[in-house]
Legacy VTK file of the C-alpha trace (Angstrom):
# vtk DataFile Version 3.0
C-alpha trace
ASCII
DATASET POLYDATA
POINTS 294 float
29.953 5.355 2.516
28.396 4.464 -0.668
26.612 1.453 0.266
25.430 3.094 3.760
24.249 5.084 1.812
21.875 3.467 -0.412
21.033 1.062 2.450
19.501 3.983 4.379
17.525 4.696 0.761
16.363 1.424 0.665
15.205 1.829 4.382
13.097 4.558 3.715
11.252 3.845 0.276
10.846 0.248 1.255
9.142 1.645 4.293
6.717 3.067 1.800
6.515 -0.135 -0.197
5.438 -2.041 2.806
2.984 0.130 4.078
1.409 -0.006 0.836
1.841 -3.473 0.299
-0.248 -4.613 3.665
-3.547 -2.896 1.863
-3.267 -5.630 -1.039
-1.977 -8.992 1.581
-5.194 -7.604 4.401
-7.302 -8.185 1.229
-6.049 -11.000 -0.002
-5.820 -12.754 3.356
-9.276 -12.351 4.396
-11.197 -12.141 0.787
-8.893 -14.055 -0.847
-9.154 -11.581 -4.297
-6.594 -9.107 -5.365
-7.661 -5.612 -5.414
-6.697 -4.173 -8.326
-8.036 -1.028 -7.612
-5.594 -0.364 -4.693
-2.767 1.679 -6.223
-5.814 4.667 -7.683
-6.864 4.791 -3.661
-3.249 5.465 -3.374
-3.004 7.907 -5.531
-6.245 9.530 -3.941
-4.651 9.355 -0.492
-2.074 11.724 -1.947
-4.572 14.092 -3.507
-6.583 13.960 -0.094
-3.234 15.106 1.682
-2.408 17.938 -0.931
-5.647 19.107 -1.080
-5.809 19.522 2.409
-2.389 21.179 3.140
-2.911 23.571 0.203
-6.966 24.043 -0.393
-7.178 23.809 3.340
-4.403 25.190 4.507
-4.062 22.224 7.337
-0.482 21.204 8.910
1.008 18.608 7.358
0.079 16.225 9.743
-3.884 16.911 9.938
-2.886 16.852 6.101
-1.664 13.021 6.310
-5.162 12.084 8.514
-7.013 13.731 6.057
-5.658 11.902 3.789
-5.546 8.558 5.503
-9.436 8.674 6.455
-10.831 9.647 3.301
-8.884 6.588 1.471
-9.843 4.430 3.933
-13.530 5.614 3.760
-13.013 5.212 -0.463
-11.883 2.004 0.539
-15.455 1.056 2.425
-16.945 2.903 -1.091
-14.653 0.108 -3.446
-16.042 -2.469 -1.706
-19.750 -1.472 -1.710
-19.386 -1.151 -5.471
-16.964 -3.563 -7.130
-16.730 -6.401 -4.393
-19.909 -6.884 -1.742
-22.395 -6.946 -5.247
-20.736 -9.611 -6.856
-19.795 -11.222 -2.973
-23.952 -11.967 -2.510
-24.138 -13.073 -5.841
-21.408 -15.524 -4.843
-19.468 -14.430 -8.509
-16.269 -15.956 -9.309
-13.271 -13.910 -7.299
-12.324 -13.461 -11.231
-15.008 -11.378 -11.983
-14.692 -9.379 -8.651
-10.951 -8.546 -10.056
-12.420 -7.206 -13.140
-14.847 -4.882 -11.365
-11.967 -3.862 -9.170
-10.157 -2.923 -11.865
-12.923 -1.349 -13.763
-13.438 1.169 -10.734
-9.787 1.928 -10.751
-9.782 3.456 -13.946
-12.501 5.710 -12.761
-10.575 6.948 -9.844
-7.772 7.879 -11.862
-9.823 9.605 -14.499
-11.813 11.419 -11.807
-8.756 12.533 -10.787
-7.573 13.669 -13.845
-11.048 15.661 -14.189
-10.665 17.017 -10.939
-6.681 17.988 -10.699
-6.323 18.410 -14.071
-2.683 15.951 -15.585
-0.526 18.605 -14.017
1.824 17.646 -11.426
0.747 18.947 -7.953
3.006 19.765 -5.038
3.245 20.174 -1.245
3.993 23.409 0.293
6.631 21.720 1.865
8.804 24.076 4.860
12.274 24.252 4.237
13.287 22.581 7.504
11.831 19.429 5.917
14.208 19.082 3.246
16.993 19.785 5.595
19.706 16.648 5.766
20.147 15.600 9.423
23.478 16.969 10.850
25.889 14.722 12.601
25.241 11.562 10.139
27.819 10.234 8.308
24.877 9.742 4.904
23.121 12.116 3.542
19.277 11.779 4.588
16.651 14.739 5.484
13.940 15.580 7.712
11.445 14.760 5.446
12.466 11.135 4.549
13.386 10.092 8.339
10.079 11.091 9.380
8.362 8.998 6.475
10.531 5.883 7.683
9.559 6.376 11.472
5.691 7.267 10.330
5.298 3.684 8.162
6.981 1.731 10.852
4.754 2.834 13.622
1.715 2.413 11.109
3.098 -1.217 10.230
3.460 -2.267 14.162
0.491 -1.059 15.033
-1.286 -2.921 12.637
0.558 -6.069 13.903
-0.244 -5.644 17.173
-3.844 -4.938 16.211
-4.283 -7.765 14.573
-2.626 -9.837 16.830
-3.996 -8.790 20.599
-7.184 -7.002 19.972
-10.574 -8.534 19.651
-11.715 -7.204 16.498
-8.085 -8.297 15.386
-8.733 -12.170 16.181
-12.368 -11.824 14.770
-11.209 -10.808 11.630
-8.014 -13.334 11.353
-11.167 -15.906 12.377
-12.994 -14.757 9.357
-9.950 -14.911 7.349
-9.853 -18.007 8.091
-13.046 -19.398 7.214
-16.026 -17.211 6.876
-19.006 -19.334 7.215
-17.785 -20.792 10.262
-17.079 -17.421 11.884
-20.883 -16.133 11.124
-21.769 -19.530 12.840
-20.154 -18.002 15.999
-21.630 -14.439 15.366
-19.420 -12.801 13.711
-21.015 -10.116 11.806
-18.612 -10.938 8.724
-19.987 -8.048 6.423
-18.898 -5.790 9.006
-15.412 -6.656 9.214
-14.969 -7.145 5.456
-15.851 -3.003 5.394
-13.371 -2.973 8.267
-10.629 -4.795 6.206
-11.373 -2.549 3.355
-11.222 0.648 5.250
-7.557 -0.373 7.187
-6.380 -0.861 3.391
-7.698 2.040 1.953
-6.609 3.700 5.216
-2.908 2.145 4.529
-3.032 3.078 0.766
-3.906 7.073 1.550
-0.893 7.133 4.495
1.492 5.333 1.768
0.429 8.013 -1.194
1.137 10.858 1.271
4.075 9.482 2.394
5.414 8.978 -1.091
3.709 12.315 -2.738
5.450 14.219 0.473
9.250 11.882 -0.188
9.256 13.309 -3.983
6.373 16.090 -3.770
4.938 15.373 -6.568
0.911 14.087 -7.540
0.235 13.010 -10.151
-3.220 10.941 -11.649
-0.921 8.170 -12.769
1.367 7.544 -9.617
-0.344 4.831 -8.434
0.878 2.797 -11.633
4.636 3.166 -10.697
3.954 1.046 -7.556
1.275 -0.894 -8.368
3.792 -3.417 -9.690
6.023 -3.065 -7.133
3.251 -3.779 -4.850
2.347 -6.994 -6.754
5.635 -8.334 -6.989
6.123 -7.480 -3.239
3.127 -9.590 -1.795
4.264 -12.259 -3.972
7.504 -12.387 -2.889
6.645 -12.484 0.938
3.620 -14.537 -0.353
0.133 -13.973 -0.862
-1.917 -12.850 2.351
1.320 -13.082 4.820
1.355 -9.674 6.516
5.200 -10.334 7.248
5.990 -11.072 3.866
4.591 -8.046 2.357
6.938 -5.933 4.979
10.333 -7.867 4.126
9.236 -7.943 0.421
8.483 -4.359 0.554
12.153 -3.674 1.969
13.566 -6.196 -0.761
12.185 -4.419 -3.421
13.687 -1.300 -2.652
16.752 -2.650 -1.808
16.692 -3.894 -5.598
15.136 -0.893 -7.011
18.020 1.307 -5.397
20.905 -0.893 -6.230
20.204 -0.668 -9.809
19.682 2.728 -9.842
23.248 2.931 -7.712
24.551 0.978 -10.855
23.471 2.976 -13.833
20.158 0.721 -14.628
17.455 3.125 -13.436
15.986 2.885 -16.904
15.528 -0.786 -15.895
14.094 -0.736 -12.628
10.920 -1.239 -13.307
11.980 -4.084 -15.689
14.076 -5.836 -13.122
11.203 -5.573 -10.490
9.152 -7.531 -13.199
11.725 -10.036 -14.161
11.922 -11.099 -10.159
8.301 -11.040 -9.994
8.613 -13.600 -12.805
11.603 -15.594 -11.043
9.991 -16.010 -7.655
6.776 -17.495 -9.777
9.061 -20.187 -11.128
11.487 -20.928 -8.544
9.477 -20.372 -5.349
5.532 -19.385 -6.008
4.404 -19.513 -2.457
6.965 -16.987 -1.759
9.262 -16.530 0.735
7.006 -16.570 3.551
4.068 -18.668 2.340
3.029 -22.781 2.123
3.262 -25.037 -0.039
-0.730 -25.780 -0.025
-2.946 -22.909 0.516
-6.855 -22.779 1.016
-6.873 -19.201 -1.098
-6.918 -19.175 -5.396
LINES 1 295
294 0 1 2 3 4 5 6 7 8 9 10 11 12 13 14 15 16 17 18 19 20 21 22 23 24 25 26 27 28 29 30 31 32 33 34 35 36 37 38 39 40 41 42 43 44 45 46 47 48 49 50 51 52 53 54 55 56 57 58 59 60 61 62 63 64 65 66 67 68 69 70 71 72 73 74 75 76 77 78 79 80 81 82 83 84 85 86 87 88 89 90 91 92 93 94 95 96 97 98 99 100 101 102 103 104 105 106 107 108 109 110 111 112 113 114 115 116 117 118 119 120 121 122 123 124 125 126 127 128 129 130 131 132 133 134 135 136 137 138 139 140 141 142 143 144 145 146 147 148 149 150 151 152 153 154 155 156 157 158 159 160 161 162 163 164 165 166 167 168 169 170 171 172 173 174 175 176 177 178 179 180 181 182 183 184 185 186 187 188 189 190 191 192 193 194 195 196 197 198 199 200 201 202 203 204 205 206 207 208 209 210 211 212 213 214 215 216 217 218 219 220 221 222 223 224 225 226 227 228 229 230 231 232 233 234 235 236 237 238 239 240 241 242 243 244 245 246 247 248 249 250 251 252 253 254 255 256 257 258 259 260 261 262 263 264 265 266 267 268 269 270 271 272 273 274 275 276 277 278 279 280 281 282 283 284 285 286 287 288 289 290 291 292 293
């Protein structure tokens, strides 16, 4: 019972981990640069949603669009100001990780200037924190909806990407840039397209996880922004699939050691396989041997 348990824990909070998770590999597979600045668009994704459903007084669910359009349209807003200035100038992807993480520390303290350092919460209906009858483990409303919610978000991404037009374009100028604007692909376009699905991804993962512990906070992003590293590592950088089974790893990790008395460790574990998949396998699980992205 115990394990069933926990696996159906590590279902839903890995769910989470994914979703978040695909915002930093879309980046990195088509930009090749790490944005730094995801997990604050994150945590502004779960401001969006609470300010909605309590300022606004929106459902929940116009709550989680809310939230999901305005980080994706912050997302379009990062990259206008910490990537496409130093993309013309052709700057090192080094100095384009700096800037992104030079604009994260302005989200969060706009955040803090805004919602003050206080905790925030959900108005959250009582039927939501219900446990579903008729299961043998314990699991609510609230986190079986989050778990259904990320998958859908995750395949329809896939598929996206996959069968659509705009999807091949932009795997096309993933793939190499130049050529693709040789063909007439309007490149600058779909780089503000890439950074509005992330952003997009970011805000449903931040309301997802503000609405799973109903809590928002200015420093939440910074619990997962490691995760999220170590994740896309893991299923290697850029590989959409590996950021969902790394995602699910993770939490499977993160909720066995809290099942065995290490919570205080978690976050030190999650860094010390981080470090172990460097050494033993840094391509990751998913990834090649030779890649054509630093």
């Amino acid at each position: 019972m115990t394990f069933l348990q926990q696996t159906i824990n590590a279902l839903w909070l890995g769910s989470v981990y994914s979703l978040f998770a695909l915002g930093y590999a879309l980046v990195f597979s088509v930009l090749g640069v790490l944005n730094l600045a995801h997990s604050a668009v994150f945590m502004w994704g779960a401001y969006l949603g609470w300010f909605a459903a309590t300022r606004l007084s929106l459902p929940l669910p116009l709550a989680g669009l809310v939230a999901v359009l305005g980080a994706g349209i912050l997302g379009v807003l990062l990259d206008m100001l910490a990537f496409a200035p130093l993309r013309k100038r052709e700057a090192p992807r080094i100095s384009q990780l700096i800037s992104s993480m030079g604009v994260a520390l302005v989200l969060v303290r706009l955040a803090q200037i805004a919602f003050s350092a206080q905790p925030q919460y959900f108005p959250m209906d009582a039927y939501l924190s219900q446990t579903i009858p008729l299961l043998p483990v314990k699991i609510t409303v609230i986190q079986a909806a989050i778990f259904v919610i990320a998958i859908l978000l995750m395949i329809v991404l896939g598929l996206a990407i996959r069968y659509t037009r705009q999807g091949r374009a932009m795997r096309a100028v993933a793939f190499d840039s130049q050529t693709a604007a040789l063909f007439g692909v309007p490149v600058e376009i779909y780089y503000r397209s890439v950074f509005f699905i992330s952003g997009a991804l970011a805000g449903a993962a931040g309301m997802l996880y503000g609405l799973a512990f109903n809590n928002v906070l200015p420093f939440m992003g910074d619990s997962v922004a490691l995760k999220g590293l170590t994740i896309i590592v893991l299923g290697g950088l850029g590989n959409i699939e590996g950021a969902v089974i790394g995602g699910f790893v993770v939490a499977a990790l993160e909720v066995a050691s809290i099942a065995f008395g290490g919570s205080t460790y978690r976050d030190a574990i999650i860094f010390l396989l981080l470090i172990l998949v460097l050494l033993i396998r840094p391509q990751g699980l998913l990834g090649v041997k030779k890649t054509t992205k630093v």
